[in-house]
ZADRENFI-217463 format. One line per 10 residues: their letters; for each residue y negated, z, x negated of N, C-alpha, C. Coordinates in Angstrom, 1 decimal. Layout:
! ZADRENFI-217463
a> Y:Z:X:Y:Z:X:Y:Z:X ~ ...
! end
This chain:
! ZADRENFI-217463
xxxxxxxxxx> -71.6:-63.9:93.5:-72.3:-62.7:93.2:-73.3:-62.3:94.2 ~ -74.0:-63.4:94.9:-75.1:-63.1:95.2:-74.8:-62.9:97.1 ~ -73.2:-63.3:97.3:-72.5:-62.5:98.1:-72.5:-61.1:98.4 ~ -71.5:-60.7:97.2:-71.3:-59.2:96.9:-73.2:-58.5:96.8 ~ -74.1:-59.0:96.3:-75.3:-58.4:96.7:-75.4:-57.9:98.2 ~ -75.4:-59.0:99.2:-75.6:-58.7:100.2:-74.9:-57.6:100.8 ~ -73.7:-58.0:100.4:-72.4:-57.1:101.1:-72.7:-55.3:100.6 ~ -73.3:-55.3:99.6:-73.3:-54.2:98.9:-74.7:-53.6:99.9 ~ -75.6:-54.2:99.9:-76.8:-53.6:100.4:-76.4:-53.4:101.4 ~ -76.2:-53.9:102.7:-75.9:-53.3:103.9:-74.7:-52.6:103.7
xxxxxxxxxx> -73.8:-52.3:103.1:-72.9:-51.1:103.7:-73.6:-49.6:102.5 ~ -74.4:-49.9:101.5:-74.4:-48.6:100.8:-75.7:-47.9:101.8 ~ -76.8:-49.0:102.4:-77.4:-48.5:103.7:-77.0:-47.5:104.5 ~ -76.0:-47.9:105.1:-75.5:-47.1:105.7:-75.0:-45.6:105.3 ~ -74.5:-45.5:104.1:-75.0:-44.3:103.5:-75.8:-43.6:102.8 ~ -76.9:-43.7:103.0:-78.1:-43.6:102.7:-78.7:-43.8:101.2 ~ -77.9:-44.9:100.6:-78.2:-45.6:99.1:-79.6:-47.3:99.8 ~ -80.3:-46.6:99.6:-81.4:-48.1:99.6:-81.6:-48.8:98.1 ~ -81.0:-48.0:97.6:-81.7:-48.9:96.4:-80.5:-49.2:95.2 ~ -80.0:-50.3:94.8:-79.0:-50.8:93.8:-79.6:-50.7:92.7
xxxxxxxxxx> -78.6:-50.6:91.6:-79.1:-50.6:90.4:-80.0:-51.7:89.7 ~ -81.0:-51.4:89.4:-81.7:-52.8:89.2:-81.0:-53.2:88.2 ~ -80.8:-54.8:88.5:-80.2:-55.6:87.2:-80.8:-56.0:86.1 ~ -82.2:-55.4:86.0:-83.0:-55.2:84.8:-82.0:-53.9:83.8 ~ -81.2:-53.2:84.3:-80.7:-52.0:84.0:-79.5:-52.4:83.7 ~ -78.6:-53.6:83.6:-77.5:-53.6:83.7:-77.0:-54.5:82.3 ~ -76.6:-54.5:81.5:-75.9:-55.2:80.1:-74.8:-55.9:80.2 ~ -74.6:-57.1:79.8:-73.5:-57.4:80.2:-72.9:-58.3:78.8 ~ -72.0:-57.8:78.2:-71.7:-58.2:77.1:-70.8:-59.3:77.5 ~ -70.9:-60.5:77.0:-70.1:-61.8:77.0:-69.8:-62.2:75.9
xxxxxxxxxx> -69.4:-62.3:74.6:-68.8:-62.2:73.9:-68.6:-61.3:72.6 ~ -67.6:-61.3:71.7:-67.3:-60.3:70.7:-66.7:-60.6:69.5 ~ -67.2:-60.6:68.3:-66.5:-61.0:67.2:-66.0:-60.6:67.0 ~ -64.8:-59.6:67.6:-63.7:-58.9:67.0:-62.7:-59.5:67.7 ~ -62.1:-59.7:67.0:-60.6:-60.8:66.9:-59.7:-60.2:68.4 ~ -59.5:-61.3:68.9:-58.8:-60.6:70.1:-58.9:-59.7:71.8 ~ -60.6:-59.6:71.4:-61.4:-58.9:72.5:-60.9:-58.9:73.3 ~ -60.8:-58.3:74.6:-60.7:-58.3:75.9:-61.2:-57.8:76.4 ~ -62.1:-58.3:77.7:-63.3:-57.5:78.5:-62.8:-57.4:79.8 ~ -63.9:-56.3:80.4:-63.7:-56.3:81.9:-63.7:-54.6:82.3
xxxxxxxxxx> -63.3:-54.1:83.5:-63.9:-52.5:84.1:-63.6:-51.5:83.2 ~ -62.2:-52.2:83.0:-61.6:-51.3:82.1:-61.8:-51.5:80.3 ~ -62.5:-51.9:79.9:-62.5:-52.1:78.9:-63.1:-50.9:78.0 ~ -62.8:-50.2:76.6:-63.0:-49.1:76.4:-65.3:-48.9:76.5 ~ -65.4:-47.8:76.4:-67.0:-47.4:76.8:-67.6:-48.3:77.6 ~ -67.0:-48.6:78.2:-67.6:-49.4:79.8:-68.0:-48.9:81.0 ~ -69.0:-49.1:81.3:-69.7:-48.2:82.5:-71.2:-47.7:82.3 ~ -71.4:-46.9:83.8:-72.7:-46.0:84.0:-72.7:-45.1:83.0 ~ -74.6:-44.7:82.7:-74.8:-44.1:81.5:-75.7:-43.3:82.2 ~ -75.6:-41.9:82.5:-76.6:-41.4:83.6:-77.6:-41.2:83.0
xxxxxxxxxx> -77.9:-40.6:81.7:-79.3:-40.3:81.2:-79.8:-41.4:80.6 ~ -79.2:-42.9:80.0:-80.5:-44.2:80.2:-80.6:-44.7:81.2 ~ -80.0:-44.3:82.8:-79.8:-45.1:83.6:-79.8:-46.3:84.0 ~ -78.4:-47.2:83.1:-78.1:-48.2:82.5:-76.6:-48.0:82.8 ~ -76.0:-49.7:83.0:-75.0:-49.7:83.2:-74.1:-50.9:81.7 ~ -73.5:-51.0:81.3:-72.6:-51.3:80.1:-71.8:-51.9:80.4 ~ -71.1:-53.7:80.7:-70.2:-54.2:81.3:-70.1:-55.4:80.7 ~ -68.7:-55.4:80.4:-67.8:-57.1:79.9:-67.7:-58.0:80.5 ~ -67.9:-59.3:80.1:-67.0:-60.3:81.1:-65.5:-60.0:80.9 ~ -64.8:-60.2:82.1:-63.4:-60.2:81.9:-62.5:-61.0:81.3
xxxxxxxxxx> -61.8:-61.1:80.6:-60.9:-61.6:79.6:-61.0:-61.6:78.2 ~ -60.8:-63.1:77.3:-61.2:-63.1:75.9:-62.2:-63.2:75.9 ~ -62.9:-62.7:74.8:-64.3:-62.5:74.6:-64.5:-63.4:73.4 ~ -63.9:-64.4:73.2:-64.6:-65.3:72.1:-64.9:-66.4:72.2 ~ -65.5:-66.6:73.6:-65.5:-67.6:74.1:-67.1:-67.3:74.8 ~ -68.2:-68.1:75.2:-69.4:-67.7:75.9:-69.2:-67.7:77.5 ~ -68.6:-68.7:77.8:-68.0:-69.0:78.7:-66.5:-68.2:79.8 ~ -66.6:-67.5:80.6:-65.1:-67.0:81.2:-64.2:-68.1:81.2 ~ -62.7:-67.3:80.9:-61.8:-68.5:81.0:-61.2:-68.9:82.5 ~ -61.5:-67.6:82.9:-61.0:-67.7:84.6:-62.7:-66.9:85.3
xxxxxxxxxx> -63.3:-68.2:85.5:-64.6:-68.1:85.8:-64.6:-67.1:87.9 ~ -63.7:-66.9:88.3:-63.7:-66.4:89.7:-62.9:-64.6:89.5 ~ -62.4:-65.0:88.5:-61.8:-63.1:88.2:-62.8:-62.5:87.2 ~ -63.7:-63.1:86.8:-64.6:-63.1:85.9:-65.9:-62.4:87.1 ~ -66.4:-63.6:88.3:-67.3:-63.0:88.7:-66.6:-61.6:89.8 ~ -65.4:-61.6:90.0:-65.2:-61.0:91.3:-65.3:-59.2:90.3 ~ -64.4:-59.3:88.8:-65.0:-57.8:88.4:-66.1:-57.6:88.3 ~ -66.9:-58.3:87.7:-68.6:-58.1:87.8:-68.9:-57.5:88.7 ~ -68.8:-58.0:90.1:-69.4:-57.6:91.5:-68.7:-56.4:91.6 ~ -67.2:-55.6:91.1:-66.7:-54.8:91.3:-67.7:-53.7:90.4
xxxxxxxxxx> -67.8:-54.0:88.8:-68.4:-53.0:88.0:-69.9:-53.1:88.8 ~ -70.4:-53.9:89.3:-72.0:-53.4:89.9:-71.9:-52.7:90.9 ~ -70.8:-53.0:91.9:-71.2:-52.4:92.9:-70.4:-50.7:92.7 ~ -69.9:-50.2:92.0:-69.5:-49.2:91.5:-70.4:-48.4:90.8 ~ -70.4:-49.3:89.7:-72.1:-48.2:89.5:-73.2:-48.3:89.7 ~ -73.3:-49.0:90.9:-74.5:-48.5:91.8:-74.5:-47.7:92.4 ~ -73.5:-47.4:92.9:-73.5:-46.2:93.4:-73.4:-44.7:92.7 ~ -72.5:-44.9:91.1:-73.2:-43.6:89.9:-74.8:-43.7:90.0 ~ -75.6:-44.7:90.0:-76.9:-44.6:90.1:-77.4:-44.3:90.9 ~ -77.0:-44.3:92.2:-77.5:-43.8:93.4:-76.8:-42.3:93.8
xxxxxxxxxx> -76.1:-41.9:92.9:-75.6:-39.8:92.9:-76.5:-39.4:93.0 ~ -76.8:-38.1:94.0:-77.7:-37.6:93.6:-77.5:-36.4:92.0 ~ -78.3:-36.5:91.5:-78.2:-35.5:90.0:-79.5:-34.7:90.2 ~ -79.0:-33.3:88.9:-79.9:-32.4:89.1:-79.6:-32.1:87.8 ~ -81.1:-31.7:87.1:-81.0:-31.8:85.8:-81.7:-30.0:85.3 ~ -81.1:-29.4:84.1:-82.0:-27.9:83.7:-82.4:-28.9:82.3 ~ -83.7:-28.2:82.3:-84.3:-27.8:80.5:-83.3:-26.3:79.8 ~ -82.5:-26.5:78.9:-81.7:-25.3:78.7:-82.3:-25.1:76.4 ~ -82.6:-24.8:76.2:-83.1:-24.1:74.9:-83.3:-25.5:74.2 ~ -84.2:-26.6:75.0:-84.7:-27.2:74.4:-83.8:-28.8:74.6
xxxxxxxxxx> -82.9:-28.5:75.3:-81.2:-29.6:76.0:-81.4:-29.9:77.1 ~ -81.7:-31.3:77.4:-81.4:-31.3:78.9:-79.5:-31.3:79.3 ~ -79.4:-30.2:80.4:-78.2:-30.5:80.9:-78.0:-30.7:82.7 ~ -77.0:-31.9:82.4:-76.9:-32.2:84.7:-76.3:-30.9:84.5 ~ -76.5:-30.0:86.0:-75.7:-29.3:86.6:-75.5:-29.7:88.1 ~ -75.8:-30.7:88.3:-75.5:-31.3:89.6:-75.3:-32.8:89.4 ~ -74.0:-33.3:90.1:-73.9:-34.7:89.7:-73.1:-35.1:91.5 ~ -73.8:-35.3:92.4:-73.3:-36.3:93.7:-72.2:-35.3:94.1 ~ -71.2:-34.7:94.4:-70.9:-33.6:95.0:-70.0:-32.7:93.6 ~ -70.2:-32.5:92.6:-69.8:-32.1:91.8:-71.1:-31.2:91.0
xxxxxxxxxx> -70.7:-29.6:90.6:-71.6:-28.9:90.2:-70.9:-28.6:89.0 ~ -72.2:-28.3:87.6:-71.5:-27.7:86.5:-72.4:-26.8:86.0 ~ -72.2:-25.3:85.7:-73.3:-24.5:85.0:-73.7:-25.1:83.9 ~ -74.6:-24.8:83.6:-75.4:-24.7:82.0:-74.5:-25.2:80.8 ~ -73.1:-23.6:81.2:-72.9:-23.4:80.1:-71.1:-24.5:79.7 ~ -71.7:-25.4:80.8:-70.5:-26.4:80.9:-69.4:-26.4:81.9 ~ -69.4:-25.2:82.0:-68.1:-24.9:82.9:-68.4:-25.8:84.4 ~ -67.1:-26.5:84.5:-67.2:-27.3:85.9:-66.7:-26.7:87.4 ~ -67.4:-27.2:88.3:-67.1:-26.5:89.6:-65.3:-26.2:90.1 ~ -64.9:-27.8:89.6:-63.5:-27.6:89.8:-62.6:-28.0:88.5
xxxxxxxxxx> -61.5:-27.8:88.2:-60.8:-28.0:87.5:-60.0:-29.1:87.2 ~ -59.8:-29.7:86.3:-59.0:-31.1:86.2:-57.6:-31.2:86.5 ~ -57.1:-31.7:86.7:-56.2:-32.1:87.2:-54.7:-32.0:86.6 ~ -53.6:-31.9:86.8:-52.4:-31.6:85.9:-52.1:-32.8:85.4 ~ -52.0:-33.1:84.2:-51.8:-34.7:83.6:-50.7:-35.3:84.5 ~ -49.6:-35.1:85.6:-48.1:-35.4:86.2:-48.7:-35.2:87.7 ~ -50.1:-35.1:88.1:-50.3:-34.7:89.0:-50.8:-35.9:90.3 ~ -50.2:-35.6:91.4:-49.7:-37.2:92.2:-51.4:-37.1:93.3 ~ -51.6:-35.6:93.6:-52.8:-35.3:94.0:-53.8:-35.1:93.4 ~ -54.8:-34.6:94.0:-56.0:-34.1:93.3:-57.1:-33.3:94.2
xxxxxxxxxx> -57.5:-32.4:93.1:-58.1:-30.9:93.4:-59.7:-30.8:92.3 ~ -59.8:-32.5:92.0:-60.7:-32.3:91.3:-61.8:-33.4:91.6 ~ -63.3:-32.5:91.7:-64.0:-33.6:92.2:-64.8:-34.5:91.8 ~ -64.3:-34.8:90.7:-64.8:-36.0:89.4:-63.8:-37.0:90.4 ~ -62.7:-36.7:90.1:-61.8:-37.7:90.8:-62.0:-38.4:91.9 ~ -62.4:-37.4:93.0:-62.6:-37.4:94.4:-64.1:-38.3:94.1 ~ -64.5:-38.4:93.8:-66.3:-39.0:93.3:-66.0:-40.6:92.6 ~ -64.9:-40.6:91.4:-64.8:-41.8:91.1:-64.0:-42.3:92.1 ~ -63.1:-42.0:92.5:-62.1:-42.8:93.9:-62.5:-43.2:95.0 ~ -63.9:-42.9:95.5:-64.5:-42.6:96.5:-65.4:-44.0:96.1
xxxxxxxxxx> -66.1:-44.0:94.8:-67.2:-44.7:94.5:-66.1:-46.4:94.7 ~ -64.9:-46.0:93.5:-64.1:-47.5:93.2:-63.6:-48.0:94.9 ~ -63.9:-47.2:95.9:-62.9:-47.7:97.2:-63.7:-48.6:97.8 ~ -65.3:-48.1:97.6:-66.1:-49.0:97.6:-66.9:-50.1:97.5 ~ -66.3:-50.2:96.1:-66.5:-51.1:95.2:-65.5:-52.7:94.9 ~ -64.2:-51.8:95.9:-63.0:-52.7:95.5:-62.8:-53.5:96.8 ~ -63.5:-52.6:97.9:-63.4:-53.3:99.3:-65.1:-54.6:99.4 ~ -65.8:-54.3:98.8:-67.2:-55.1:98.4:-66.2:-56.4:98.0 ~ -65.9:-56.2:96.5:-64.9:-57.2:96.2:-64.3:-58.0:96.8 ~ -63.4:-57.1:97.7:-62.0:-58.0:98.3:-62.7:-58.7:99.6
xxxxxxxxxx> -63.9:-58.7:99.6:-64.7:-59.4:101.2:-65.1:-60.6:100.2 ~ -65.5:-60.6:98.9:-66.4:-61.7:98.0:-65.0:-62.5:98.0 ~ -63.5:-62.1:97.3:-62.9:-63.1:97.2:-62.2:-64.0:98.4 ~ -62.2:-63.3:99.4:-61.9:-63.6:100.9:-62.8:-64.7:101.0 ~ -64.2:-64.5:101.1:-65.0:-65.0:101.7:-65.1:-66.8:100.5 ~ -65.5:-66.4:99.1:-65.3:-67.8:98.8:-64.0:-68.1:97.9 ~ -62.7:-68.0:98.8:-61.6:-68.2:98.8:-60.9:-68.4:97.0 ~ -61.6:-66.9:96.0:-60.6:-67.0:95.4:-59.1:-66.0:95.0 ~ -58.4:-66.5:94.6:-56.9:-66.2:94.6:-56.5:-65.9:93.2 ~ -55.5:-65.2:93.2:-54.5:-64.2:91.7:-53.8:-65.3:91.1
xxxxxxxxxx> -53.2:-65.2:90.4:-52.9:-66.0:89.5:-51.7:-66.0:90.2 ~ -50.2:-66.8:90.1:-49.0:-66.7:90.6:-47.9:-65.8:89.8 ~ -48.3:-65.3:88.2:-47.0:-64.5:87.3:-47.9:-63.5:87.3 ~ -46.9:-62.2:87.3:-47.4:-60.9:86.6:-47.0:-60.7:85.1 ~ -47.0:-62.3:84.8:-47.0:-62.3:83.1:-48.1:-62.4:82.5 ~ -49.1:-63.0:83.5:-50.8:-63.2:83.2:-51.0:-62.2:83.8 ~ -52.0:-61.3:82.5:-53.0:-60.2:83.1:-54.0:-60.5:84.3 ~ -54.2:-61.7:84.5:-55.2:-62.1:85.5:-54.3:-61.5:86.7 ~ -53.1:-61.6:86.8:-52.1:-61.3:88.1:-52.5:-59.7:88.8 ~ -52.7:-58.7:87.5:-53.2:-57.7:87.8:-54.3:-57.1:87.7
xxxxxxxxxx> -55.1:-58.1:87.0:-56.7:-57.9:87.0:-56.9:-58.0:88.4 ~ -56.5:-59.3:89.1:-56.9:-59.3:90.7:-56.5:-58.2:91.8 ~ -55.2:-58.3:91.6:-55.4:-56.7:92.5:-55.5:-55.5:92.1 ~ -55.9:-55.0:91.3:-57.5:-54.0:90.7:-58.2:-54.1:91.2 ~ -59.3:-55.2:91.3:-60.3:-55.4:91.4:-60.6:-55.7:93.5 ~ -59.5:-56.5:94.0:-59.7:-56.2:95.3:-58.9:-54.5:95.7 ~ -57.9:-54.3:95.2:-57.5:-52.9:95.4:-56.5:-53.2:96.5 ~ -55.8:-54.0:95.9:-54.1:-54.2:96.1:-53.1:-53.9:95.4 ~ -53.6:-53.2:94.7:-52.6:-52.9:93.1:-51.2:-52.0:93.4 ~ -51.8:-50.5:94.2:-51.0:-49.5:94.0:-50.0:-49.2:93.3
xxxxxxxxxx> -50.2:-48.1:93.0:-49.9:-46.8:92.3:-48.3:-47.0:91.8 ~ -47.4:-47.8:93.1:-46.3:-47.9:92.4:-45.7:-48.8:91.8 ~ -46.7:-50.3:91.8:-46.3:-51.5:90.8:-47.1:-50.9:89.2 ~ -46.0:-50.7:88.1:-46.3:-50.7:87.1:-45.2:-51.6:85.8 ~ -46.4:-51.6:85.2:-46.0:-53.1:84.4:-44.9:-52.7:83.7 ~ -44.5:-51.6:83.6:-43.3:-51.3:82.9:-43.5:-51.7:81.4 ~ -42.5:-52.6:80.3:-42.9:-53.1:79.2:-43.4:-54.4:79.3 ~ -44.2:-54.9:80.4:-44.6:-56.2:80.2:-45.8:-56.1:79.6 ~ -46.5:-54.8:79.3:-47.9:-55.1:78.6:-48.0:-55.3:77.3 ~ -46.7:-54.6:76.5:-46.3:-54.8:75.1:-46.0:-56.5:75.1
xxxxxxxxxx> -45.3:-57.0:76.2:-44.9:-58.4:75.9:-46.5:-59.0:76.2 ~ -47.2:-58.7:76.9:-48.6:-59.3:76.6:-48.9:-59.4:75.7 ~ -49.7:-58.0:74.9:-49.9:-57.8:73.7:-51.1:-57.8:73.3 ~ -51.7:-57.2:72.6:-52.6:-57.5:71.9:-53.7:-56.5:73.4 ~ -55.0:-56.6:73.3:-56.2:-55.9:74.0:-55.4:-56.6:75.4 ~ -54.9:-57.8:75.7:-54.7:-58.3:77.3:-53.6:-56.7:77.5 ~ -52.5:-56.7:77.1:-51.7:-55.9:77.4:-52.4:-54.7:77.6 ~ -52.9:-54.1:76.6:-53.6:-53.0:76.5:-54.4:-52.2:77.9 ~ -55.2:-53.7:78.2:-55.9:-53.5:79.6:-55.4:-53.6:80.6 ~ -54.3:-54.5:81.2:-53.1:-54.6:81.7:-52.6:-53.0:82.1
xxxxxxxxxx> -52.3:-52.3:80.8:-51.5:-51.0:80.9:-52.7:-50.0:81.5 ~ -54.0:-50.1:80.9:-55.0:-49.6:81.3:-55.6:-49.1:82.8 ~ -55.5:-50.5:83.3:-55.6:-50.6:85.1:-54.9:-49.7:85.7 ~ -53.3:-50.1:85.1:-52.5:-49.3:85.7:-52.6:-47.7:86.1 ~ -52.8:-46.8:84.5:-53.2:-45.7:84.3:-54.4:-44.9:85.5 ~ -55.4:-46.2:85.7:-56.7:-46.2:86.4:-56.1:-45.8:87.7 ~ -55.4:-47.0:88.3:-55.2:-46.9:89.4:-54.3:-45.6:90.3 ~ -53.0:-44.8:88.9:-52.5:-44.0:89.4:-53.7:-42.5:89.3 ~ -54.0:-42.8:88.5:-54.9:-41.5:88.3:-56.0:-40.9:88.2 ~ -56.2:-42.8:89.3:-57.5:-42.0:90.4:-57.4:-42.5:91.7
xxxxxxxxxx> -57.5:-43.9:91.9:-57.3:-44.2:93.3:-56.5:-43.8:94.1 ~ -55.2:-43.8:93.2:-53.7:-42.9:94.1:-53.8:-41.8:94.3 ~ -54.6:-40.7:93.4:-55.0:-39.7:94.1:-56.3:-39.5:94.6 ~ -57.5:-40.1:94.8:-58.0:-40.5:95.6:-57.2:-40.5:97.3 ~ -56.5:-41.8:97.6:-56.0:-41.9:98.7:-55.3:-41.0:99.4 ~ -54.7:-40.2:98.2:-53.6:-39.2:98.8:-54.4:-38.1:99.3 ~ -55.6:-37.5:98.6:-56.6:-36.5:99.4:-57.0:-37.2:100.4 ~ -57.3:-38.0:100.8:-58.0:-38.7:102.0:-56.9:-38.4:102.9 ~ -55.9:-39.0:102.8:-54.6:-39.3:103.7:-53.9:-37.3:103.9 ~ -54.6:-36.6:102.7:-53.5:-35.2:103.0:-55.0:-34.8:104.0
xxxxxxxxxx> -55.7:-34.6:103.9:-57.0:-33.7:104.6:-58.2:-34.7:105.8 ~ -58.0:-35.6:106.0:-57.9:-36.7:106.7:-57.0:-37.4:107.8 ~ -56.1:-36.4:108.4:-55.2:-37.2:109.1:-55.6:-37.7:109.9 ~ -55.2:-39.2:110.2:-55.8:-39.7:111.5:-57.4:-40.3:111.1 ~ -57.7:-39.7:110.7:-59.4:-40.1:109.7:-59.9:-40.3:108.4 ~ -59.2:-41.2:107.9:-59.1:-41.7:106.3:-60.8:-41.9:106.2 ~ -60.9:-42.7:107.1:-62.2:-43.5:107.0:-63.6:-42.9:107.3 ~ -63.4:-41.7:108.1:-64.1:-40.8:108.7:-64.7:-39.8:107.6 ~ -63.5:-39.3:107.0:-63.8:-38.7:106.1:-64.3:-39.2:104.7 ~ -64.0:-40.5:104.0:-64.2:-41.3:103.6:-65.9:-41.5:103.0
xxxxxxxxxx> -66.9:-41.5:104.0:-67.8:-41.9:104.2:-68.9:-40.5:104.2 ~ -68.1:-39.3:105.0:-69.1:-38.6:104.8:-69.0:-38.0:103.2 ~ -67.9:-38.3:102.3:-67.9:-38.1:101.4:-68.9:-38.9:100.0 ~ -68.8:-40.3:100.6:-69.8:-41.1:100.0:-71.0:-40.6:100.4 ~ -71.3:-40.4:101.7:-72.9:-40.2:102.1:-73.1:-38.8:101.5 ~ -72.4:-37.8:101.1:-72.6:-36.6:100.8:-73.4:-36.7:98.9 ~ -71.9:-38.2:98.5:-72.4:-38.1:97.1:-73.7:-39.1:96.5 ~ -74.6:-39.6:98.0:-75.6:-40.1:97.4:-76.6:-38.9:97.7 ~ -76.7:-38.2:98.6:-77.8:-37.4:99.4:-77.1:-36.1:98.4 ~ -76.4:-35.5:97.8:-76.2:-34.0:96.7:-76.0:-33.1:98.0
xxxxxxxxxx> -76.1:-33.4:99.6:-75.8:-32.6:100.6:-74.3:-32.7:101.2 ~ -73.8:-31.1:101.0:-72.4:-31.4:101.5:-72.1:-30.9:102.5 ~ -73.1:-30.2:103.2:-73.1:-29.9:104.7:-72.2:-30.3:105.8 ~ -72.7:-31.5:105.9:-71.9:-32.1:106.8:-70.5:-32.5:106.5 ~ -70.3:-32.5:105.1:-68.8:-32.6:104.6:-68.1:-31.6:105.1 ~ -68.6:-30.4:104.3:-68.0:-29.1:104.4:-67.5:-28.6:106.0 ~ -69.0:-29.1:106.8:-68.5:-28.4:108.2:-67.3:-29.4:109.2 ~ -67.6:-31.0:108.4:-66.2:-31.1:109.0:-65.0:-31.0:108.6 ~ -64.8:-30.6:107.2:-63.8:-29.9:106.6:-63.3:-28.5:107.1 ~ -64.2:-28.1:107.7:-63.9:-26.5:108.5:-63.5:-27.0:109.5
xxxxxxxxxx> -63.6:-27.6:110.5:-63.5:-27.6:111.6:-62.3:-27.8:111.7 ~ -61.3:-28.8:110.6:-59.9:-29.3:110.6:-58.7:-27.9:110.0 ~ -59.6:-27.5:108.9:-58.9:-27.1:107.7:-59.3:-25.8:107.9 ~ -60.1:-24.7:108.5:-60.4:-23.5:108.3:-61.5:-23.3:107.5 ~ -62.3:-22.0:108.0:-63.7:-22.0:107.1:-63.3:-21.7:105.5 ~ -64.4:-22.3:104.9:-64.3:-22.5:103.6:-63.1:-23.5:102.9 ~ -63.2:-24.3:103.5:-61.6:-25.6:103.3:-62.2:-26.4:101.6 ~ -63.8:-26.6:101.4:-64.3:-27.0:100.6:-63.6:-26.2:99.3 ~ -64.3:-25.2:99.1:-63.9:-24.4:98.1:-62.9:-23.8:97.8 ~ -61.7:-23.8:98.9:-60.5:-23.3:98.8:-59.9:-24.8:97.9
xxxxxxxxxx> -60.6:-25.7:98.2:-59.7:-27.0:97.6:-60.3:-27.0:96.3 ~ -61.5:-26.6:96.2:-61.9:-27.3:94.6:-62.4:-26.6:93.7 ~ -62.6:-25.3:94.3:-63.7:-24.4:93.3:-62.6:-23.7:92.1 ~ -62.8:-23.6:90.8:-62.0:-23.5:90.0:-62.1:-21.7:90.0 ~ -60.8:-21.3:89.5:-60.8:-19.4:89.8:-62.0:-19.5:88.5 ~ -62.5:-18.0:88.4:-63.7:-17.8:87.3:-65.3:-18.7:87.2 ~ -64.9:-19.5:88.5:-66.5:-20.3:88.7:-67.4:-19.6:89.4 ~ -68.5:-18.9:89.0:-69.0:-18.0:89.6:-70.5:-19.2:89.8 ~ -70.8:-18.9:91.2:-72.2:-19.8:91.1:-72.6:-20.3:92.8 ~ -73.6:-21.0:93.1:-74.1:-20.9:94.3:-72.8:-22.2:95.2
xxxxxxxxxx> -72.6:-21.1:96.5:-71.4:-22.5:97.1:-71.8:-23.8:97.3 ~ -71.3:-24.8:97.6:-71.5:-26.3:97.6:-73.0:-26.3:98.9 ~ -72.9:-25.9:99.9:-74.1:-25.7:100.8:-75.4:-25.6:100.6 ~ -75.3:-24.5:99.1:-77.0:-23.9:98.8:-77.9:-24.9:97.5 ~ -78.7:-24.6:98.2:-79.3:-25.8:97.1:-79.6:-24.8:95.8 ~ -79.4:-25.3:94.7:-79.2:-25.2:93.3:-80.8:-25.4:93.4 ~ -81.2:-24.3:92.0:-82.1:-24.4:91.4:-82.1:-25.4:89.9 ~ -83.5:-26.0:90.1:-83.6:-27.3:88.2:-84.1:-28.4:88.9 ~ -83.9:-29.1:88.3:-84.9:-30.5:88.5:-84.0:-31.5:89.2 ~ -84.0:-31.8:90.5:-83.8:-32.7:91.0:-84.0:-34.5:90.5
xxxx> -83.0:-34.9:90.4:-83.3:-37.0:90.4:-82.7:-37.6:91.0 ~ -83.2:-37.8:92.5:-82.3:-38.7:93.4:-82.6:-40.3:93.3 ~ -81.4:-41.4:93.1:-82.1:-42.5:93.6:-82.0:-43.3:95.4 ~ -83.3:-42.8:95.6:-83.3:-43.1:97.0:-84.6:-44.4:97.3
! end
């Protein structure tokens, strides 16, 4: 773990995140008396909570035990769910007082009025790409988070299980982000069964419908520069500035490449460039 700390502070540095989620802030539920549990990223209401700014996370596997049963896929999600939502804690957000409500209208490159309406539009449920920047923001954060990972288990040499009959087989590549989009368990998660299956099938879902489309924007509007663009995307979604996104988006794609890709028809409101009026909370 205390790997993945390191590894996490010096590259979120680099894009201008100094500060991780304090682990005063972070919950970690290790066991559950409900028959059958299964913990881990995916596990249902798991995750960043932006208004306690608090994070919510399982040990991975059965939960009726105090102890992990596979104590190395156990810590390597951990380091995955921290270093992922450290970085939702380090978005920049921007908050209105609305008739007595607080509501975000700014969340790390994603804007939403008042009255809810979001900057861009979700996504076609069959849809292999993506035009939506919730997506582009979690894909962006998890690439992160998965590459943190896959240096922790490299580094103190641990290894997947040998069947894709053990959920552990594809807990591991999740979590370093070797999974892709076209290995799917087909009916093996019913023969799992029970919450393992469940999250098994889970991952999967995860992985096609966000990282796969994640990759595929990077790879369609990025050519030649996955990694280039990559980053100023990250740096864009800790600093709320998309300036420098946008102008190298123009430079490849034509002026306004930003908003031709994401702005939803009927969103009327200030372009990604202008700074928004309300209460700013960066964590820097």
């Amino acid at each position: 773990m205390h790997g993945g700390l390191r590894r996490a502070r010096i590259r979120y540095a680099e894009v201008g995140l100094d500060q991780l989620l304090p682990l005063d802030r972070v919950l970690v539920g290790a066991e559950s008396a409900r028959p059958g549990a299964w913990g881990g990223f995916h596990h249902p209401n798991q995750g960043y909570r932006h208004m306690q700014m608090a994070a919510v996370i399982t040990m991975y596997g059965p939960m009726h035990r105090a102890a992990p049963a596979d104590p190395g896929l156990a810590m390597l999600d951990l380091v995955r769910a921290y270093a992922h939502d450290s970085l939702h804690y380090g978005s920049a957000r921007r908050y209105v007082l609305l008739d007595g409500q607080v509501a975000r209208t700014q969340y790390g490159i994603n804007w939403r009025r008042p009255d809810g309406r979001s900057y861009s539009a979700a996504d076609p449920h069959d849809a292999h790409h993506t035009r939506n920047l919730g997506v582009v923001m979690e894909g962006a954060c998890d690439r992160e988070a998965r590459r943190i990972t896959r240096y922790v288990a490299g580094r103190y040499g641990i290894t997947s299980p040998d069947s894709p009959s053990d959920p552990g087989w594809w807990a591991y590549r999740d979590v370093t982000g070797q999974l892709g989009a076209a290995e799917d368990p087909g009916d093996l998660d019913t023969q799992i069964g029970g919450e393992a299956g469940a999250y098994v099938a889970s991952l999967c879902r995860y992985e096609k419908n966000v990282n796969h489309r994640y990759e595929r924007w990077l790879g369609e509007f990025g050519v030649g520069e996955p990694e280039e663009l990559h980053d100023l995307v990250v740096a864009a979604i800790v600093s709320g500035d998309t300036v420098r996104l946008c102008r190298w988006l123009d430079d490849r794609h034509g002026p306004g490449a930003f908003s031709g890709m994401f702005q939803a028809g009927g969103y009327l409101g200030a372009p990604p460039q202008v700074t928004l009026s309300g209460v700013s909370h960066r964590r820097r």
